[in-house]
N, C-alpha and C positions, 0 to 999 in steps of 0.2 A: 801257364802264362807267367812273366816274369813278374816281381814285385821290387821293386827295391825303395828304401828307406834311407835317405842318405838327407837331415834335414840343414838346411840350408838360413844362415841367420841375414834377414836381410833389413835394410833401415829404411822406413818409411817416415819419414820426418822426424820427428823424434821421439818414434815410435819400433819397437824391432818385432816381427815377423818369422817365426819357423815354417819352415816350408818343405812339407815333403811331398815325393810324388810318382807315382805307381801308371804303370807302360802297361798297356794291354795290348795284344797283336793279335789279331784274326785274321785268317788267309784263307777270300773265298778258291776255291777252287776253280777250273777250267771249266767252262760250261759246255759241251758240245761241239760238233760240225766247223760252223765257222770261223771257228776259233775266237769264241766271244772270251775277252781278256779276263786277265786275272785283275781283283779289286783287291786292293790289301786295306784294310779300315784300322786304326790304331787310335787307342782310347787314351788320352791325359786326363790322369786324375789328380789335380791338385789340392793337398789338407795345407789348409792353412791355421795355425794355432796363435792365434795374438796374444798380447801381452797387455793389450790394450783394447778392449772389443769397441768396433764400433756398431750404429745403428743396423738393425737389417734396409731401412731404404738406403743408404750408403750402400753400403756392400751390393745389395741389388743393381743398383743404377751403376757403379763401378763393374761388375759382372757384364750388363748389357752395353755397355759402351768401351770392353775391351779392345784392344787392337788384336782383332782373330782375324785370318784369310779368310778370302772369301768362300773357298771351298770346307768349312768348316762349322760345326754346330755346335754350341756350348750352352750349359745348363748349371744353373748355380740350386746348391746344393745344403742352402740355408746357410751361415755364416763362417765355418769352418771349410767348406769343401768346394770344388768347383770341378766340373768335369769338362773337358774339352776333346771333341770327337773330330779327328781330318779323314776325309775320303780322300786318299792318295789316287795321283792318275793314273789309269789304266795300264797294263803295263802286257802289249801283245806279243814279245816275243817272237816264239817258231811259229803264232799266226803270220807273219809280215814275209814268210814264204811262200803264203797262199796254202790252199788246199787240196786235195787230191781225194777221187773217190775207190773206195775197195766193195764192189758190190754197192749196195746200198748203205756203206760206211761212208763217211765223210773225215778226213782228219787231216790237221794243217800238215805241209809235206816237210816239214825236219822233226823226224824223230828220237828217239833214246835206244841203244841198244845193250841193253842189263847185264851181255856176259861179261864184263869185265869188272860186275861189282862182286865175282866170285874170286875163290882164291887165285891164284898164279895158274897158268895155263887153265883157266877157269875149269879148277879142281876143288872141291871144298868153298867151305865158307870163311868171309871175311874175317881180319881180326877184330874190327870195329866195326860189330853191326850197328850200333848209332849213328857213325859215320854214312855208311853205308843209306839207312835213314834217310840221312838229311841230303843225300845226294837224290834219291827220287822222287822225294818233298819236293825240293830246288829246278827237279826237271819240269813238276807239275805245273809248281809257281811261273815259271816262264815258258810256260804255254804249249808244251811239247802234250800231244792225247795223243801218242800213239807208242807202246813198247814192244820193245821184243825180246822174247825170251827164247827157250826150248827147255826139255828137259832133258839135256844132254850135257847140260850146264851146269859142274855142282860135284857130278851129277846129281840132278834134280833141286836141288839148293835153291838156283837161282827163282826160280817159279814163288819158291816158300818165302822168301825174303821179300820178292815185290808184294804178295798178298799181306806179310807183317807190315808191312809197310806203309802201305796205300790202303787196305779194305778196312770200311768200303768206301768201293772206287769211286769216284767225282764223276758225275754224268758227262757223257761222253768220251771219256778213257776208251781206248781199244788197248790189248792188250794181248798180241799176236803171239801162238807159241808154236812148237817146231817138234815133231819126232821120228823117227825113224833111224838115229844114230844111238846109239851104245859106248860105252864107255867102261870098259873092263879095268883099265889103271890110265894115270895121267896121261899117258903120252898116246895113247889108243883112242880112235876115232871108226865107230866100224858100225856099217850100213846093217838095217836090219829093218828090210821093208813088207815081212812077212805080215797077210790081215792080222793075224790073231795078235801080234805083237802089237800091232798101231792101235789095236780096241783095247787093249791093257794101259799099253802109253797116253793113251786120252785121257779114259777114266782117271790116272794116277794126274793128269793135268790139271784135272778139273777139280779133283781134291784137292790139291796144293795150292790154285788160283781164285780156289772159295768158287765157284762156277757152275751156274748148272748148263753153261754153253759159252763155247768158246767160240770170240767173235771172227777169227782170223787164224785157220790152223794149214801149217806149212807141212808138206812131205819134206825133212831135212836133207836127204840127198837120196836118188835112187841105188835100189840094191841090185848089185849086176845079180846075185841069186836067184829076186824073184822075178818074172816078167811083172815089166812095168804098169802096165793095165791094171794088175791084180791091187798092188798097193793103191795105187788110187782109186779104182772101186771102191776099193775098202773105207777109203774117206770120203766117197758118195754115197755110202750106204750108210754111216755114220752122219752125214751134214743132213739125208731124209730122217735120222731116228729126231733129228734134233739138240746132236752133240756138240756139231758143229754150225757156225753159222756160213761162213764164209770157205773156200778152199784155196790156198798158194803153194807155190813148189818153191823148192832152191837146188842149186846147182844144177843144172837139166841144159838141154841145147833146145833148140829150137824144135826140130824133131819130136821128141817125149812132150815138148809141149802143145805141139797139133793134137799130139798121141792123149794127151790128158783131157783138153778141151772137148772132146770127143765123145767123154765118158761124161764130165761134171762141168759146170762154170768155174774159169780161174780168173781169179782177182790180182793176184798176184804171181811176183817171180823175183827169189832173192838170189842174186849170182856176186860173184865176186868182179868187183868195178872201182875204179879209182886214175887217177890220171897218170900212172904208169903201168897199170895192167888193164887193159882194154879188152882181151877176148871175148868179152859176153857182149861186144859190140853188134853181133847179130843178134842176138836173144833182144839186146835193149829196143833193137830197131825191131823187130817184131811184137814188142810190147806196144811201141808207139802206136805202130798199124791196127792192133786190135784192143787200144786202149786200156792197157792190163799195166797195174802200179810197178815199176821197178825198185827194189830194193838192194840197195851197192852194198854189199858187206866185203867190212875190211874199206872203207870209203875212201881212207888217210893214206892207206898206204904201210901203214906203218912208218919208224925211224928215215928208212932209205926214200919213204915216198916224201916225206915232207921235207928233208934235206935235197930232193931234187933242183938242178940248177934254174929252172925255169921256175919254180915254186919259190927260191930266194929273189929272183931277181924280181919277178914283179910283186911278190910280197913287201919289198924293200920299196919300189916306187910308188906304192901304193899304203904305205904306212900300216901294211895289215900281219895278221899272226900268219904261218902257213896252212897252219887248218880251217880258218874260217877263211882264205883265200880259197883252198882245196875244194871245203864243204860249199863255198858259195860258184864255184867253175862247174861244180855236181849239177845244182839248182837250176843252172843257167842252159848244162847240157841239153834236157830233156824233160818238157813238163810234164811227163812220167816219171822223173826219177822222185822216191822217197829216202834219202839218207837218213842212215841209223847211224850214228859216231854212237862210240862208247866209251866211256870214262869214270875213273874212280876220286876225279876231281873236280870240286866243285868250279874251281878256275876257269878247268878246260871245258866243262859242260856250259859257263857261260861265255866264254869264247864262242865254243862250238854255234851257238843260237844265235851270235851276233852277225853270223853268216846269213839267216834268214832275211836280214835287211840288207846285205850289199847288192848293188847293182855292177857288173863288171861292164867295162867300158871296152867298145868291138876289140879294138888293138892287143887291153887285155885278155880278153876270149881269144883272139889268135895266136899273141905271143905260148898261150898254153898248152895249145890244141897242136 
């Protein structure tokens, strides 16, 4: 907690006063489901050292008759010191998106998606893990319980960094992760949905997430190698050992996801979605139909999606950023959809969340669409 010392000579009649005075900040955390807010409580402590003491009833009745807010509790601390506690207002954040359930998960529906607090083509680790830090602190603080990882990320990096980071986790954090990709050097992405490979992949998940179950685990992309069935079995027989809680897929068509539902319950389905690449438009409308969370990854677009000319122009008449335009056209598409954005800036992470309160207005839902 910060302290600082910086005293201060002030003139009370003609009388002078030092005055110094020490900042205390505590940040409760996210509470669960409904996305109950974040409280931040911040403590003033002011030393006062006179030159001149006066009575303790003085100083008492001057303490109780301060000009404090009303939302505020103050406590005088014999005649040097005075303490002043504000309970700042709530502040909800990626609750004001509403919620979405995964199974019997609850979590407000804009999330954080962690690979890009890894190196460049999320390879290696950051240069500033403090940075890094304070960027999942920040997601915490404005209200986001829901992340995503893989360990494919890193590789495996990114998993170790959110558990330095956050554990232990604030009640109600989800904190989704993903495997069945391989990563041989940077530029290599390669399917590997073999069972014995995804009970290695967990284990090493659950080490790294501090975990003795993982609440939300994704097949990251199916392996044309092994027949489909067999990988997700394998993460049916794992969510009965009690490794896993929950089961989701990504990248899959509709099809493999009859084919999955068949074996286990899916909660989820992370495809690639964003307002110029649309093909998992049948996947998403299949989610709708049997209520299964959608998760857009790549949400932005990237550079090209958010210089799109439809994304300037009503950005512009509408005084908003492109992304939290973007992220808020996501929101609007489908009360299945959960967007993950991801960022290595706290800028854009809070941009990103201010998308959870826009309302878009029909004309702009159309001009987009």
């Amino acid at each position: 907690m910060p302290e600082f010392y910086n005293p201060v000579i002030a003139s009370e009649g003609t009388r002078e006063i030092a005055i110094s005075a020490s900042v205390d900040a505590a940040h409760v955390t996210v509470k669960a489901a409904q996305g109950s807010p974040v409280m931040l409580v911040s403590r003033l402590t002011i030393n006062v050292a006179r030159k001149s003491l006066r009575t303790e009833a003085d100083t008492f009745e001057k303490c109780q008759g301060g000009p404090f807010p009303e939302n505020a509790a103050h406590e005088c601390c014999g005649f040097d010191k005075m303490e002043l506690r504000v309970n700042q207002a709530p502040y909800k954040g990626a609750a004001l998106a509403g919620t979405i359930d995964l199974g019997d998960l609850t979590v407000n529906r804009l999330g954080f998606g962690a690979m890009r607090l890894c190196g460049d083509s999320a390879w290696g680790r950051p240069r500033d893990r403090e940075h890094t830090n304070r960027v999942l602190h920040r997601a915490v603080e404005l209200g986001v319980n829901f992340i995503d990882t893989a360990d494919s990320y890193g590789p495996e990096a990114n998993e170790t960094m959110i558990s330095q980071a956050l554990y232990p986790y604030p009640p109600g954090l989800v904190i989704a992760t993903k495997g069945g990709l391989v990563r041989p050097n940077r530029r290599s992405w390669v399917e590997n949905g073999r069972p014995d490979h995804l009970r290695r992949a967990i284990e090493g998940s659950l080490q790294r997430l501090r975990l003795e179950r993982i609440d939300l685990y994704q097949l990251h992309a199916p392996d044309p190698n092994v027949p489909f069935a067999e990988s997700v079995g394998a993460l049916a027989d794992l969510r009965r050992s009690g490794k896993i809680h929950q089961i989701g897929l990504s990248n899959v068509t509709v099809a493999q996801l009859e084919v999955a539902r068949s074996i286990t319950p899916i909660v989820s389905v992370q495809n690639p979605y964003n307002l110029r690449n649309r093909t998992s438009e049948d996947v998403l409308a299949a989610c709708e139909r049997l209520g299964i969370a959608f998760l857009p990854w790549y949400p932005l677009g990237g550079k090209r999606g958010l210089k799109a000319l439809k994304i300037k122009q009503v950005a512009s008449r509408r005084g908003l950023t492109h992304a939290a335009l973007s992220l808020a056209w996501l929101l609007a598409k489908s009360p299945v959809m959960l967007p993950i954005p991801g960022t290595r800036s706290i800028d854009h992470l809070e941009d990103n969340v201010r998308a959870a309160a826009l309302k878009l207005a029909p004309e702009d839902f159309d001009d987009l669409e």
